[in-house]
C-alpha positions in Angstrom: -151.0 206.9 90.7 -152.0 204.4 88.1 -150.4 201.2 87.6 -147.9 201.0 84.8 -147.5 197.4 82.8 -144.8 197.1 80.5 -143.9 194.7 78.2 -141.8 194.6 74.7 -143.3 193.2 71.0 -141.7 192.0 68.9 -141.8 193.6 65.3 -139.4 192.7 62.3 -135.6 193.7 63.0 -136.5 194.9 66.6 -138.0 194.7 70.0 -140.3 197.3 71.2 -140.5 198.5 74.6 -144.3 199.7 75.6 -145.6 200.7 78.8 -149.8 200.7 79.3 -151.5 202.2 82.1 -154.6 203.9 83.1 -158.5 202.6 81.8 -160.7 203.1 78.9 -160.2 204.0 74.9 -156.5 203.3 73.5 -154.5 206.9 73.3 -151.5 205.7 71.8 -148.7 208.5 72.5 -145.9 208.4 69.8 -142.7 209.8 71.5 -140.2 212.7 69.4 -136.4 211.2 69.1 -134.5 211.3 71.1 -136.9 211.2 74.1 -138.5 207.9 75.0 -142.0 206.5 76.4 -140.3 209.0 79.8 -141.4 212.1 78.4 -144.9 211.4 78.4 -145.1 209.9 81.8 -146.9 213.3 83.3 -149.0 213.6 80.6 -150.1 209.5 80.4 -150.6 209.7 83.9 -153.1 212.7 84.0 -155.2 211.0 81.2 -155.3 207.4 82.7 -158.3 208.0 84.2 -160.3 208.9 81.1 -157.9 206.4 78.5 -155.9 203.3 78.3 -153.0 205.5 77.5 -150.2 203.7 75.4 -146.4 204.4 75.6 -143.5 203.6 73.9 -139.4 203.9 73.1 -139.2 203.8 69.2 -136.5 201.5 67.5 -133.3 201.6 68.6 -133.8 204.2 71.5 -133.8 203.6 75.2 -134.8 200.0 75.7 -136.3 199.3 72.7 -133.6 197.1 70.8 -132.5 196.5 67.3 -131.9 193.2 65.9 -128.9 193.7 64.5 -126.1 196.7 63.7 -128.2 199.9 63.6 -129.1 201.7 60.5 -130.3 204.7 59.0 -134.5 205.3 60.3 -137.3 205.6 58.0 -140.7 207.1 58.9 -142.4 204.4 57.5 -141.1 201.9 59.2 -141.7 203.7 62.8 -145.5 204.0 61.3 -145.3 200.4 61.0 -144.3 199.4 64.4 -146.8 202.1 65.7 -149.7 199.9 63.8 -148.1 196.6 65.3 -148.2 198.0 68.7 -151.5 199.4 68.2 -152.5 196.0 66.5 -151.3 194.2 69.9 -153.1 196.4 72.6 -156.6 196.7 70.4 -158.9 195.6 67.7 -161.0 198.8 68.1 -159.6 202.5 66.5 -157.6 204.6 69.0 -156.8 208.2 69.7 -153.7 208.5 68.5 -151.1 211.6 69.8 -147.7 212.4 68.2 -145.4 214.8 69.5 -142.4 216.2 67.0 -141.1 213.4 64.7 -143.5 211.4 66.7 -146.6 213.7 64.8 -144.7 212.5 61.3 -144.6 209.1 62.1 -148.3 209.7 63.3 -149.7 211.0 60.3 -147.7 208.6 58.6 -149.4 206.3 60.3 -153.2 207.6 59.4 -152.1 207.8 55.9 -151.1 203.7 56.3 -153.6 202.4 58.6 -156.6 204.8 58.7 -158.7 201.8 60.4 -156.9 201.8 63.4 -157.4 205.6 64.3 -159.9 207.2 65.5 -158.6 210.9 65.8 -155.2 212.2 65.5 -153.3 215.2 67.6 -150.1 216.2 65.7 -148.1 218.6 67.7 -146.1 220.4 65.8 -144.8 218.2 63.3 -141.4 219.4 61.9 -142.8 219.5 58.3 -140.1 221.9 57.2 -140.1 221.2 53.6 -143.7 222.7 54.2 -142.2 226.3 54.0 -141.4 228.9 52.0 -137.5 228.6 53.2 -137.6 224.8 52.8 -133.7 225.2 50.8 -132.4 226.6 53.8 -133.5 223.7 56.3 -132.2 221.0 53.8 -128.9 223.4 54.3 -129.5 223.3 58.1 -130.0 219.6 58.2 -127.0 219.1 56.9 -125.2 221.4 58.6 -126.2 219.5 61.9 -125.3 216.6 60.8 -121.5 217.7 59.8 -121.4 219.6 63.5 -122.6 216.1 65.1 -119.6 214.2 63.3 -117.3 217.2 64.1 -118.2 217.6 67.2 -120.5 215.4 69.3 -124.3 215.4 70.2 -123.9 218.0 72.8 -123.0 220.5 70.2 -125.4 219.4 67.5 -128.0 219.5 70.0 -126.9 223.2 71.1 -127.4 224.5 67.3 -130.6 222.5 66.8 -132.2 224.3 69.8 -130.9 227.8 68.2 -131.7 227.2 64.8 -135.3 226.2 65.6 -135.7 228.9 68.0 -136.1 226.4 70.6 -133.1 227.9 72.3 -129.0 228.4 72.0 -126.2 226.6 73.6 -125.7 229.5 76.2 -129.1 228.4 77.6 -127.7 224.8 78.1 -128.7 221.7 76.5 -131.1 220.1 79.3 -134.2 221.5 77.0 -137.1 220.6 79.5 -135.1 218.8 82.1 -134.1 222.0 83.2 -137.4 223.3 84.0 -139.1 220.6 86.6 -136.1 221.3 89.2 -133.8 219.1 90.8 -134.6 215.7 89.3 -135.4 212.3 90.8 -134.3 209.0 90.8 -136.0 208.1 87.7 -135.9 211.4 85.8 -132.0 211.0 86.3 -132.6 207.6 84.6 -135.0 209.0 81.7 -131.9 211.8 81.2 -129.2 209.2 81.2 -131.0 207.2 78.8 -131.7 210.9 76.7 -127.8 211.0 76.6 -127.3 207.7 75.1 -130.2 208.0 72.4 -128.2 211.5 71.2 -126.1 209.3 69.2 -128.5 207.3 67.7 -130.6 209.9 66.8 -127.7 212.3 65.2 -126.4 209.0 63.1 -129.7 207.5 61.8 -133.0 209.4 62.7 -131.7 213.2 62.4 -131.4 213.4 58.7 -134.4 210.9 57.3 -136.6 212.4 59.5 -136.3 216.3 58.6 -136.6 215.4 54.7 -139.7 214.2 55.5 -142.7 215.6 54.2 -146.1 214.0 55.3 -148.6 213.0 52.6 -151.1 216.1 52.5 -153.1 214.3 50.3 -153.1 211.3 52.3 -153.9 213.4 55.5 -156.7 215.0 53.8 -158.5 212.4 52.2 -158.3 209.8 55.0 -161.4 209.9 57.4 -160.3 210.1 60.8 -160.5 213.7 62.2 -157.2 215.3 62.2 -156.3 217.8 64.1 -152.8 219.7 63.9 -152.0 221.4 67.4 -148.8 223.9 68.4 -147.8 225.4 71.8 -149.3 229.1 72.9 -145.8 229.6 74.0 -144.4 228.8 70.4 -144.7 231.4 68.3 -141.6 232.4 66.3 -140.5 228.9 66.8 -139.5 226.7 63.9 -141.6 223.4 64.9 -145.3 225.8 65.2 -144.4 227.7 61.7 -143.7 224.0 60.0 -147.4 222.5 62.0 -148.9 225.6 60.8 -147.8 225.8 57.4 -149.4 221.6 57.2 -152.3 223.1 58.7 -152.9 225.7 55.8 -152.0 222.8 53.5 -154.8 220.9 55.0 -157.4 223.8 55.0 -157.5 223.5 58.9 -156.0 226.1 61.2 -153.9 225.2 64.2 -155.3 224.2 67.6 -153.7 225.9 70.7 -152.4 223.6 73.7 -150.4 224.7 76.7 -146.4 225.4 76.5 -143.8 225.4 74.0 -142.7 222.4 71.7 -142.3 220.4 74.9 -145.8 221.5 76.9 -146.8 218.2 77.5 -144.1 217.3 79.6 -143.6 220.7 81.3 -147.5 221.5 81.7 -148.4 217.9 81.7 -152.4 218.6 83.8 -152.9 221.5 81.7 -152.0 220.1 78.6 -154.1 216.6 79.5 -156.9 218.6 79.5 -157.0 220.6 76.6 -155.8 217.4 74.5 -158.7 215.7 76.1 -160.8 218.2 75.4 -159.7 218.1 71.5 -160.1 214.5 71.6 -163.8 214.1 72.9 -164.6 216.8 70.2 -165.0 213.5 67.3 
């Protein structure tokens, strides 16, 4: 096993928490709310032989502290600490992966900062304003919202799961937890810390980050090879139909990796490789 540093930087209005490991070219892995640097530990692992692979818990989630009271997130400003962090661990471009609302604030990030990336995976971006039903998931954005006030997280996070396909509350609400067994020490800790973010994420990142739609234009005109990727395990899911309606959008077609919306945490070897391989193809 690779050696892990971590470390926090300091960016306006908070205190990011960032965890390097591994040797070689910056892969900078950009974390889906309300998971946290945690959910790519498998994955960073596998690829710290070939990369300097680049961790992190966003703003306000897990240890990565606001300044003050907590307010409403904006992808822009997640791209903005992602160029800071990327600005503090290298002067050379990076590979650069983004996973869910992580992918958003990853192309945002191209679209900002094309000189600090060298190729971009975006796995399955939840560009819903990208389809044809895009009226009904402003509806269903909402409606999440009013179940998480009414209700709690738990329940919000039970009708996210069904509404996206990903899967309904009488499956449970442990996602990909439930899938690696009886957990350890420190995946107890990563799922404690999952609980607490729920909050966070229902009050101030849920809403801002559905309505957004990534710059197509942007994407397209900015020179670093883009590639938009979705699980073989996804389709009829929600988060693959969004990353493949950007795809079209972008004249590209989507790029297969291992798993569902969370593969890289449930295949993490498998998934390593194929990203890799997608990578090393620039």
């Amino acid at each position: 096993m690779s050696a892990t540093k971590t470390d926090t930087l300091q960016v306006p209005g908070a205190s990011l928490y960032y965890e390097v490991r591994g040797d070689g070219p910056v892969l900078l892995l950009i974390p889906g709310a309300p998971g946290d640097a945690a959910m790519f530990g498998g994955l960073a692992e596998a690829l710290s032989d070939r990369y300097t692979v680049v961790t992190y818990d966003a703003r306000g989630l897990s240890r990565s502290t606001l300044d003050g009271p907590a307010e409403d997130q904006r992808i822009e400003v997640h791209a903005d600490d992602a160029h800071r962090l990327l600005s503090a661990v290298t002067s050379e471009p990076a590979y650069v992966f983004g996973a869910s609302g992580g992918a958003l604030v990853a192309l945002d990030l191209l679209t900002r900062h094309p000189e600090q990336v060298r190729a971009l995976v975006a796995h399955e971006p939840p560009a819903v304003g990208l389809l044809p039903d895009a009226d009904h998931w402003t509806a269903f954005t909402q409606e999440i919202s009013d179940i998480y006030a009414a209700a709690g997280w738990g329940a919000a996070m039970g009708r996210f799961g069904e509404g996206m396909g990903l899967g309904g509350p009488e499956e449970g609400d442990g996602g990909d937890w439930e899938q690696q067994g009886e957990p350890d020490p420190e995946m107890l800790a990563a799922m404690a810390r999952f609980e607490a973010n729920a909050d966070f994420f229902f009050k101030h990142v849920w809403s801002s980050f559905m309505s957004h739609t990534p710059d197509v234009e942007g994407v397209r005109s900015a020179e670093p090879r883009v590639v938009i990727a979705g699980g073989d395990a996804s389709d009829g899911q929600v988060p693959r139909k969004a990353a493949a309606a950007l795809a079209d959008r972008l004249g590209t077609g989507i790029v297969d990796v291992p798993g569902d919306h969370g593969g890289f945490t449930t295949q993490p070897d498998a998934f390593a490789e194929t990203l890799h391989k997608i990578l090393q193809n620039d």
